[in-house]
Structure formats: structure tokens, C-alpha cells
C-alpha positions as a printed NumPy array, in Angstrom:
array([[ -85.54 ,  -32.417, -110.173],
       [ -85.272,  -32.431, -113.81 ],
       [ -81.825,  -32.499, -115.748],
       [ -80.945,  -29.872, -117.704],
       [ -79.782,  -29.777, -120.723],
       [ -76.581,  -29.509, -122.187],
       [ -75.571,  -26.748, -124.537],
       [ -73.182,  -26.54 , -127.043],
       [ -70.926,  -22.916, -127.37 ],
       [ -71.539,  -21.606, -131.151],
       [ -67.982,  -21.988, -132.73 ],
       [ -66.866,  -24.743, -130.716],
       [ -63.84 ,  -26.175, -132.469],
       [ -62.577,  -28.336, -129.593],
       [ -61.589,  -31.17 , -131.288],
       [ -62.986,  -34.668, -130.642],
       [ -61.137,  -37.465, -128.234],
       [ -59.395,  -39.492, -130.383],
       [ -58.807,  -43.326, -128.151],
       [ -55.027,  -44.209, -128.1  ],
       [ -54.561,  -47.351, -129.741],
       [ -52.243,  -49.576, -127.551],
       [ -49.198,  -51.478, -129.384],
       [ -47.886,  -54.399, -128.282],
       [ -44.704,  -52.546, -127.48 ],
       [ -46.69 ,  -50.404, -124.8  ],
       [ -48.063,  -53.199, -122.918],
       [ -44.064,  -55.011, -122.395],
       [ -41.664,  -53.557, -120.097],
       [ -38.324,  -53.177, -121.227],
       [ -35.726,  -55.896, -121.179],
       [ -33.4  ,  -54.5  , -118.594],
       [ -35.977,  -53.63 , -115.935],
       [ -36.952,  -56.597, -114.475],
       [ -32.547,  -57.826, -113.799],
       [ -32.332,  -53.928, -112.906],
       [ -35.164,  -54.524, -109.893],
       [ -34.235,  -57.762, -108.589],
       [ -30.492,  -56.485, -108.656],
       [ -31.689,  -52.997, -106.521],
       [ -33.517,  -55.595, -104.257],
       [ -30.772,  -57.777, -103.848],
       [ -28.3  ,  -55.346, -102.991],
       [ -30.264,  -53.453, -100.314],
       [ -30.642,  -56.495,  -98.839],
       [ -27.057,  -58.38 ,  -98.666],
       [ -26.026,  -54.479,  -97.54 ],
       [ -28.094,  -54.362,  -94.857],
       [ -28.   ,  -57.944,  -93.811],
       [ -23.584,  -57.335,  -94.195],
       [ -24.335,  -54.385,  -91.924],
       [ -26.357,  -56.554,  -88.904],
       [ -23.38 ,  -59.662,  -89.306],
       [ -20.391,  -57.302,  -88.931],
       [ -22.073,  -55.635,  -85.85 ],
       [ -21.955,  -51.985,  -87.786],
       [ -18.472,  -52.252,  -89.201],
       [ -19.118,  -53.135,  -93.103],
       [ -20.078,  -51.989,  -95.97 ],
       [ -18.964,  -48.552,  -95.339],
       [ -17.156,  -48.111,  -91.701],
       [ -17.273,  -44.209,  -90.935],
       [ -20.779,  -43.755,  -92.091],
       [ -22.313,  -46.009,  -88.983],
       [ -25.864,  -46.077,  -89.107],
       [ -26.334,  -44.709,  -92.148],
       [ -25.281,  -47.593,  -93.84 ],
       [ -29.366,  -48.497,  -93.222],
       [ -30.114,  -45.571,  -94.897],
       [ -28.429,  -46.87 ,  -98.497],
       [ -29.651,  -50.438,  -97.904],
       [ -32.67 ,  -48.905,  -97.919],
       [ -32.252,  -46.799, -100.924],
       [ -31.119,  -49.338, -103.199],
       [ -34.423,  -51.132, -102.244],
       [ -36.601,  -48.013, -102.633],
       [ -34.77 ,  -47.804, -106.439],
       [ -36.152,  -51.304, -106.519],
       [ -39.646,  -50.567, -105.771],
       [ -40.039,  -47.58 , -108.096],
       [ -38.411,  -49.73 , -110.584],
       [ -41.546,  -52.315, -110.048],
       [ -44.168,  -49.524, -110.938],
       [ -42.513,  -49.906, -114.24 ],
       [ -42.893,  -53.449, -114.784],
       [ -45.747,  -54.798, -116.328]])
């Protein structure tokens, strides 16, 4: 089947694309991501790993189980953080 062709509207004043010119600056991540991930990481971790050693007692004793539940936030804060980084 043939292609047909393309018209252009009378009084078309879309204007063209202009290309975005990338900077150096745009292609670095800032300087307080990357310590700001690994810390998030870290932190999840040692609170989740303090909450398996103390058998449920630490960090936080009334919260119980939901001490899992901000181990695993501070990691989630680290992964969103690593979207970030390039």
C-alpha cells in the first residue's frame, strides 16, 4: 500500500526542536549523593542486622517488627538516591 503523504497546516508556527546541548555539569552527579547513598545503605543495614542480633529488642524497643520496616526505608532512600547517580 502506498504511503501517503504528509501535509503541512497553512499557518503553522510550531516552532522547530531545538537539541539540548549537554554541559559537563549535567552529565556529574552532585558531590553529596554518592556519601548520601552509601550512608542510606549502610544504615538500613546495621539497623536491621542490630534488629536480628538483639532478638527484636534494639534499635527501637516498642515498635517490634516494624523496626524492618525503617531498615528497609533507609535502604529504599538509598536506592532512589542511586537513580540519581551517574
Amino acid at each position: 500500500m502506498p504511503k501517503s503523504r504528509l501535509r503541512k497546516k497553512k499557518g503553522d508556527n510550531r516552532p522547530d526542536l531545538v537539541a539540548h546541548e549537554t554541559t559537563s555539569q549535567d552529565l556529574e552527579s552532585p558531590s553529596w549523593l554518592a556519601p548520601t547513598m552509601i550512608a542510606n545503605f549502610m544504615i538500613g543495614l546495621v539497623w536491621i542486622v542490630t534488629f536480628y542480633v538483639t532478638q527484636t529488642q534494639y534499635p527501637i524497643p516498642n515498635i517490634g517488627a516494624w523496626n524492618m520496616v525503617v531498615g528497609f526505608a533507609f535502604i529504599g532512600v538509598g536506592f532512589s538516591l542511586a537513580t540519581r547517580w551517574r
